[in-house]
N, C-alpha and C positions, 0 to 999 in steps of 0.2 A: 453636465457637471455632476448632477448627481449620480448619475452611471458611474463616471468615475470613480467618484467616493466611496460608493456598492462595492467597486470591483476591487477596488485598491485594500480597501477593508477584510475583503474575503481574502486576499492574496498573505493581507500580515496573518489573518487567522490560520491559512493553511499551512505556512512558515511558520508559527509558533505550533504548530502542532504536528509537523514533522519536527522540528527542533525534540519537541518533548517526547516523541517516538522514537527517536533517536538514543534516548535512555536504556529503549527493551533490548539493547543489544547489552549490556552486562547482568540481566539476569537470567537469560539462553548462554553466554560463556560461563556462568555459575553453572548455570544448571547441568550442561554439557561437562563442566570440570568432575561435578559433584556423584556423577552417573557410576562413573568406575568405581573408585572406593563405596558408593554404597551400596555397589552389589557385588563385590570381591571382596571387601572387607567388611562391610559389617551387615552384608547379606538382607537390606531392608532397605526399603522406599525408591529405588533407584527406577523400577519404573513408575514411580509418582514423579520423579524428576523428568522423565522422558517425556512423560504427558504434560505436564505443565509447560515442560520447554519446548515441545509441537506445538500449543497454541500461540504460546508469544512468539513462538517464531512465527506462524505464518498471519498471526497481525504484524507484525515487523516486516515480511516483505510486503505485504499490501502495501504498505506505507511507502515501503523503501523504491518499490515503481515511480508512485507521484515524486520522490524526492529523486531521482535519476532525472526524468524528465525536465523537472523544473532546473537542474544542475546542467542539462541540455546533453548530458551523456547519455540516454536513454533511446536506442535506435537510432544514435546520430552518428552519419558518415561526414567527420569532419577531414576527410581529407581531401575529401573535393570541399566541401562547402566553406569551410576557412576562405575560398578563394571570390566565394559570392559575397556582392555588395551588401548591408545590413539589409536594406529595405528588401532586397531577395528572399532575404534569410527568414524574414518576420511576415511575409507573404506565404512563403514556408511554412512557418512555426501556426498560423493560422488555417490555412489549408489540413496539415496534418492532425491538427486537432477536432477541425468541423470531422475528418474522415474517419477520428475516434471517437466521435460521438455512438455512431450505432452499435457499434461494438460495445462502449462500456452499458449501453442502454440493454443491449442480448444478454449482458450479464445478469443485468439487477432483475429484467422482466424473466429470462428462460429460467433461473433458478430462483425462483420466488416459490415455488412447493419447495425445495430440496432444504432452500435456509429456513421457511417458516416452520416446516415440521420438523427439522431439528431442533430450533429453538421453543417453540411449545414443549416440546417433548424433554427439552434439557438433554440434551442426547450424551449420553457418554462417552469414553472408547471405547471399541468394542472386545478390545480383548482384556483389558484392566477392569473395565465400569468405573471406569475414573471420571468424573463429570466434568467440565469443559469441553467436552468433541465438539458442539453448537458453535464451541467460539471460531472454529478452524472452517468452518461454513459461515458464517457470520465475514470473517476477513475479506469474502469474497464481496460480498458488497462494502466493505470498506473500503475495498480496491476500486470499484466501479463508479464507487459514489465522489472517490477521491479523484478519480479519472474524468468524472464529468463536472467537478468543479474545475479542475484543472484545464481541461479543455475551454469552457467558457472563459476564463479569465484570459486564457492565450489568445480568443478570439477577441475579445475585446481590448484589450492591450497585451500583446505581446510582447516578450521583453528584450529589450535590446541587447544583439551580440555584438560584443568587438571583434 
């Protein structure tokens, strides 16, 4: 009972925080809008726009992985599988998570130099010296760390398809 409550919990937290990640996608179409005109017409800042809009974009796809999957469009061949009974489908959905386990676990451990001395370092870009670069390495474990809560919650309850 308590498991459940853990898991159920972790499930509304990682739903309300894709919800709210879901926000970074209008200041990457700003930024992306803002690009052109401020380096054709008023000839400044436009690659501070581009830097900025490279790091939130790629927190916004880290994010946006765990939010496909859990959407269940994320790797899934629904053309045959529409056809499988639920309880298939959630044997499935359990299976395929335990087998994302090591994978997102190669992420967080293989680059665990590459984010940590970015982020000590504050690493810039390297052809602006724009400071955020850190955050576009950082994403990567946002991705992994999002992947393996993900996973455990599909293994312990996964969620019913119609």
């Amino acid at each position: 009972m308590k498991l459940a409550r853990t898991v159920s919990m972790l499930d509304r937290l990682i739903a309300g925080l894709l919800r709210l990640a879901g926000w970074l996608v209008l200041p990457i179409v700003v930024l992306l809008f803002l690009q052109w005109p401020l380096r054709d017409v008023f000839r400044l800042y436009s690659r501070e726009a581009n830097d900025l809009g490279q790091w939130i974009f790629a927190i916004y796809v880290a994010v946006s992985v765990t939010c496909a999957t859990r959407a269940g469009t994320h790797l899934g061949t629904d053309a045959v599988a529409r056809f499988y009974p639920g309880k298939l489908r959630r044997v499935l959905v359990r299976v395929g998570a335990a087998l994302l386990i090591p994978w997102a676990l190669f992420g967080l451990v293989g680059s665990k130099d590459i984010v940590l001395n970015s982020f000590r370092g504050l690493e810039a870009f390297p052809d602006t010296n724009n400071p955020g670069y850190f955050l576009i390495k950082i994403a990567l474990w946002i991705l992994a760390a999002l992947m393996l809560t993900q996973a455990a919650i599909d293994i312990a309850q996964p969620r019913r398809s119609e």
